[in-house]
C-alpha positions as CSV (number, residue, x, y, z in Angstrom):
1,X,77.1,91.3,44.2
2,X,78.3,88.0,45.5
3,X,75.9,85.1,45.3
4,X,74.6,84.1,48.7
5,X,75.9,80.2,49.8
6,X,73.0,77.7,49.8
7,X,73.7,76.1,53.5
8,X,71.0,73.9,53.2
9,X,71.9,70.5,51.8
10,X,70.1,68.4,50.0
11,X,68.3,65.0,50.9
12,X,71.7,63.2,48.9
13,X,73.9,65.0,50.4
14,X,72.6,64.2,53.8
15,X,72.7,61.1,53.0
16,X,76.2,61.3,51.5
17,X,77.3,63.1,55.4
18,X,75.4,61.1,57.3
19,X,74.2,57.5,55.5
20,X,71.2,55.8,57.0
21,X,71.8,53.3,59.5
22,X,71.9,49.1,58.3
23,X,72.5,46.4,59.5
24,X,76.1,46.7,58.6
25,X,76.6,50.0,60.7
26,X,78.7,49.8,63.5
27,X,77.6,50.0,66.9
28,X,79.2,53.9,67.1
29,X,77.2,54.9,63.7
30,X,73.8,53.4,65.0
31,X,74.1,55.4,68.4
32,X,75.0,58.7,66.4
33,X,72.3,58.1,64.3
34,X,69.5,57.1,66.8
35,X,70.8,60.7,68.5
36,X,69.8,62.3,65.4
37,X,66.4,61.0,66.0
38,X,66.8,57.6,63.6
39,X,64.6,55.3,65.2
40,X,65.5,52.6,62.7
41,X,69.2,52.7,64.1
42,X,68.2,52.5,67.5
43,X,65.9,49.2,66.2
44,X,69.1,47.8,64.8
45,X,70.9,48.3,68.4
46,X,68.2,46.8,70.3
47,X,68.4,44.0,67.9
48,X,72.1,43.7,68.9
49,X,71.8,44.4,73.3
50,X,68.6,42.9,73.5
51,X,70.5,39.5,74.8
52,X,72.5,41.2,77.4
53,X,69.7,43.1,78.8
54,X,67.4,40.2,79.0
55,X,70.4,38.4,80.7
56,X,71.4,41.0,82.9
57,X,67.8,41.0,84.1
58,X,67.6,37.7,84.4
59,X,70.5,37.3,86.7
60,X,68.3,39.8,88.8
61,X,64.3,39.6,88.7
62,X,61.8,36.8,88.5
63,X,62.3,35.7,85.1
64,X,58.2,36.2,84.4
65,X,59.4,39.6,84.6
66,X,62.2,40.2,82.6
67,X,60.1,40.5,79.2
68,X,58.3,43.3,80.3
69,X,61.1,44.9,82.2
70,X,63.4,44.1,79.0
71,X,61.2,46.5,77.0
72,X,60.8,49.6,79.7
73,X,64.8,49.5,79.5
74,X,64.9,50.2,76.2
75,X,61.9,52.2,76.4
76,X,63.4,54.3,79.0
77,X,66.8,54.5,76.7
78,X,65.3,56.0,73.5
79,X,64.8,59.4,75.0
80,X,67.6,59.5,76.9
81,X,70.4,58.9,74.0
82,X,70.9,61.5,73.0
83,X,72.4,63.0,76.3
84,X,75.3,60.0,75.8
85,X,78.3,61.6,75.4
86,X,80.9,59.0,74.7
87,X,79.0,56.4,72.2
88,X,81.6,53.8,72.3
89,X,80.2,53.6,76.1
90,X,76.3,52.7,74.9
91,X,76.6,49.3,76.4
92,X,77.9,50.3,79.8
93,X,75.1,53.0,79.6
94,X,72.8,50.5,78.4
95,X,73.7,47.9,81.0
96,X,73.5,50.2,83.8
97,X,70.0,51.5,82.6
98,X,68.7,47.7,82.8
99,X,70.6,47.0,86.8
100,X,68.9,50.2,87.9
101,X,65.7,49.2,86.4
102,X,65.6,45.9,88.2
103,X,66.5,47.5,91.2
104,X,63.5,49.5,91.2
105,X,61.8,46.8,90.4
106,X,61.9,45.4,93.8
107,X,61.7,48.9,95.6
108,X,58.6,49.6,94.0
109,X,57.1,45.9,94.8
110,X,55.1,46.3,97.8
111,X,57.1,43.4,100.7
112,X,60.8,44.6,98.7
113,X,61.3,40.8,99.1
114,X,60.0,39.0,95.5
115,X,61.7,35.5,95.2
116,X,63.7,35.2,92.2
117,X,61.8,32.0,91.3
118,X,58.7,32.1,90.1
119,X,58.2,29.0,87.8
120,X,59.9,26.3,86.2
121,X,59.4,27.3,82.5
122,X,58.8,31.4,83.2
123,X,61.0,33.6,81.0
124,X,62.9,29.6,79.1
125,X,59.9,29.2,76.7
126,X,61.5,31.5,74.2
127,X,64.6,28.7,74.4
128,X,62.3,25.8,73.0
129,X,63.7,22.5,73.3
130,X,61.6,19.4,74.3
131,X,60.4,18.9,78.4
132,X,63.7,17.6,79.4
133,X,65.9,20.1,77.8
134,X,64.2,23.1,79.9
135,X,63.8,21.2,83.1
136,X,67.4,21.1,82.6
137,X,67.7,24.4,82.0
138,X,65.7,25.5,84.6
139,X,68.0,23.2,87.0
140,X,71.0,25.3,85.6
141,X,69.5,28.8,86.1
142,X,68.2,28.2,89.7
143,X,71.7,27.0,90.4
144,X,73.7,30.0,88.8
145,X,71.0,32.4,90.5
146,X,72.2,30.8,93.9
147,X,75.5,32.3,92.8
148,X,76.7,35.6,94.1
149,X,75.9,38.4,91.8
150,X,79.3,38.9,90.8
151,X,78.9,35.6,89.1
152,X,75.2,35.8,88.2
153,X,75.1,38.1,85.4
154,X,78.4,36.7,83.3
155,X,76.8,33.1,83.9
156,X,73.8,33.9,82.6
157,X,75.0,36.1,79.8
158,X,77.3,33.3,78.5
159,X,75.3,29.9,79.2
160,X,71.5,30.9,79.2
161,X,71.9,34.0,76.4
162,X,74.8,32.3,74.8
163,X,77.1,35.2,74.4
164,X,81.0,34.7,74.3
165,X,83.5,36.0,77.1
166,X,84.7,38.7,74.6
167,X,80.9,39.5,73.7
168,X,80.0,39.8,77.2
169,X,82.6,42.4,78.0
170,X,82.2,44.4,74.1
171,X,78.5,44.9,75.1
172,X,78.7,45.1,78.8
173,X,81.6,47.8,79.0
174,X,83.3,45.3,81.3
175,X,86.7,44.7,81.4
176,X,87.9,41.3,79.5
177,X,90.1,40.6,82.6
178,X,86.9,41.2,84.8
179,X,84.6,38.8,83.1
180,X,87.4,36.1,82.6
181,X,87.7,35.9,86.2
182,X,83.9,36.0,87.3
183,X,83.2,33.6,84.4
184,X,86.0,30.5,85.7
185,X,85.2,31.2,89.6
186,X,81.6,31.1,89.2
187,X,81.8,28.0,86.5
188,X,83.4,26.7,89.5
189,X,80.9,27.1,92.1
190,X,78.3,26.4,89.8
191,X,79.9,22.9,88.9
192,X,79.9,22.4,93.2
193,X,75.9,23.3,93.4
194,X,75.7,21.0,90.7
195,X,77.5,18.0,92.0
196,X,75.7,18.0,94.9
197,X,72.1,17.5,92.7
198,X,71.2,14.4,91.1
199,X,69.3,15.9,88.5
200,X,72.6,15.6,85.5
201,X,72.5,18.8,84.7
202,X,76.0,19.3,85.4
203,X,76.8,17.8,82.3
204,X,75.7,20.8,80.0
205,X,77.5,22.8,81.9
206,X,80.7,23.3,79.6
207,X,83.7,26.7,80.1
């Protein structure tokens, strides 16, 4: 009689299959492991999209807002990854999770008309930097959130979160063409808005 196949593997060769998630993991082996229920992995990835969230937000809500709104988008994601079918797409996925979110973050306030200002150091004091420095870069944000939205999000992404151009479109699933082109027209209109201030901040405002 044949000896009956052991299917069950052990805890090494799990780990030998499937190794546990590090900082070292790409972004593909993190989502396949926070689908297999790793919540360490999906730790590591909101250590790497938490800028682009908080950006994208940013570009969107009242910037008291975004912490808390940051934090229900990834909150909302951990449940849901699992249903991802093409991982390299996480960040589109992830990106479009946090633009729905601030949409329904307005729908769900009770006028549907919140200003997107709220205060001069709300949602910079993470940022640190002496008085002038976030007067400064208040001066910036209320001027790149003047912008269309087209222009908004990249802006923000690249001056306030400090991403790169090919950053922005690895995490955001944009094309590099795409965020190229918002990035120099809306550098451009932001440079207009801020020649016509006389607050200087136009001079940390660098492509």
């Amino acid at each position: 009689m044949a000896t009956p196949i052991n299917l069950q593997l052990s805890l090494a060769e799990r780990a030998a299959v499937n190794p546990p998630a590090s900082h070292d993991s790409s972004d593909e082996e993190l989502v396949r492991a926070a689908q297999s229920g790793d919540r360490a992995a999906f730790g590591f990835l909101y250590e790497r999209y938490a800028r682009m969230v908080h950006g994208i937000l940013l570009a969107r809500v009242p910037p008291s807002a975004v912490e808390d709104i940051v934090q229900d988008v990834f909150l909302r994601a951990m449940p849901r990854v699992a249903s991802l079918r093409d991982v390299a797409n996480f960040g589109g996925w992830l990106a479009a999770i946090a633009r729905s979110r601030a949409a329904d973050f307005f729908r769900q306030s009770k006028t549907g008309n919140v200003p997107l200002e709220d205060s001069a150091d709300a949602g910079l004091e993470s940022k640190g930097g002496s008085s002038s420095d976030k007067a400064e870069a208040h001066a910036i944000l209320a001027a790149i959130r003047a912008l269309p939205e087209a222009y908004r999000e990249p802006l923000i992404l690249r001056l306030v979160e400090g991403m790169t151009g090919p950053e922005i479109a690895e995490r955001t699933g944009l094309t590099h063409g795409s965020v190229r082109v918002n990035l120099h027209r809306g550098m451009q209109q932001l440079r207009q808005l801020l020649d016509r201030g006389d607050d200087g901040s136009k001079s940390a405002v660098k492509s």
